[in-house]
C-alpha positions as CSV (number, residue, x, y, z in Angstrom):
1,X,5.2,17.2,21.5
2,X,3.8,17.5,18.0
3,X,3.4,15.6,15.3
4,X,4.4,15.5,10.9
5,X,3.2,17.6,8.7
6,X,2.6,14.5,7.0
7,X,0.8,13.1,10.0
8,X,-1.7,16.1,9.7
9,X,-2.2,15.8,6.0
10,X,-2.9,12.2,6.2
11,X,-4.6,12.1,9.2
12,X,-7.0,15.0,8.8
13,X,-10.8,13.8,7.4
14,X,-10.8,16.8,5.5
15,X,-9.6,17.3,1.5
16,X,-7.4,20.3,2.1
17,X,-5.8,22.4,5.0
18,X,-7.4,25.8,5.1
19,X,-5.4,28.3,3.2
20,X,-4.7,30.6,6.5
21,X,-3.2,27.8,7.8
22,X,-1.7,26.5,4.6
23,X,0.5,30.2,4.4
24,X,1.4,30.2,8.2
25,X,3.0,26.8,7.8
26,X,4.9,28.2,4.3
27,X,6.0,31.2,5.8
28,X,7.4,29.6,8.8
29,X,8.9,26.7,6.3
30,X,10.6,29.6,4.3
31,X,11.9,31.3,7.5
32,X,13.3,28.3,8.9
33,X,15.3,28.0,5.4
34,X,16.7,31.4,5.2
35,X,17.7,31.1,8.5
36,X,20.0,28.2,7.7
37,X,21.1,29.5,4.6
38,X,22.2,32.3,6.6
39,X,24.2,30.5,9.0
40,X,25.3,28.3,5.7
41,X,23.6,25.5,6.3
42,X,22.1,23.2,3.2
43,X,19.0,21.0,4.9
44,X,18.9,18.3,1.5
45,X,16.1,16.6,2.9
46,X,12.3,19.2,3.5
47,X,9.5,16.8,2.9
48,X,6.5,16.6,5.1
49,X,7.7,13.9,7.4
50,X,10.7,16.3,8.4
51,X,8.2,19.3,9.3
52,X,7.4,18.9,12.9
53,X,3.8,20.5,13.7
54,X,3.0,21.4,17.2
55,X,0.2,23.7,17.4
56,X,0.5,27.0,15.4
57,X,4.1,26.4,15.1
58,X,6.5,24.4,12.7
59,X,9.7,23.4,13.1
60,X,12.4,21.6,10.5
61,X,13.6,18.4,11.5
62,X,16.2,15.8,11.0
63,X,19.5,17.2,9.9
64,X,20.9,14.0,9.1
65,X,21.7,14.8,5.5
66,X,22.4,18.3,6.7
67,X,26.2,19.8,5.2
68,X,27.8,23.2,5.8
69,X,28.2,25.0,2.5
C-alpha cells in the first residue's frame, strides 16, 4: 500500500532524498493542495506522516482536522 513520507525519510540509510525525487514529491504535494483549495477545502494538518508514499506517487492523508472554507 505505501508507506510515510516520514517513514522514507527516517528509514532511508542515506543523508538526503535525491533532488529529482525531492521536486516530484513537491510538485505533487502542491497539486494535491490546489486541488483542495479549489474545491474549498483547508487540510490544517501536511506534515510528513500525513504524505502517503507508494511508489512514484504521493497522496495527502488524514482529513481529520480537514474544514470547508
Amino acid at each position: 500500500m505505501g508507506h510515510s513520507l516520514f517513514a522514507e525519510i527516517k528509514g532511508s540509510n542515506i543523508q538526503r532524498i535525491p533532488e529529482y525525487r525531492a521536486k516530484s514529491i513537491f510538485r505533487q504535494i502542491v497539486e494535491a493542495v490546489i486541488h483542495l483549495k479549489r474545491n474549498k477545502i483547508a487540510h490544517r494538518d501536511i506534515k510528513a506522516e500525513n504524505i502517503l508514499v507508494n511508489g512514484p506517487t504521493v497522496k495527502l492523508i488524514d482529513f481529520g482536522f480537514s474544514v470547508f472554507c
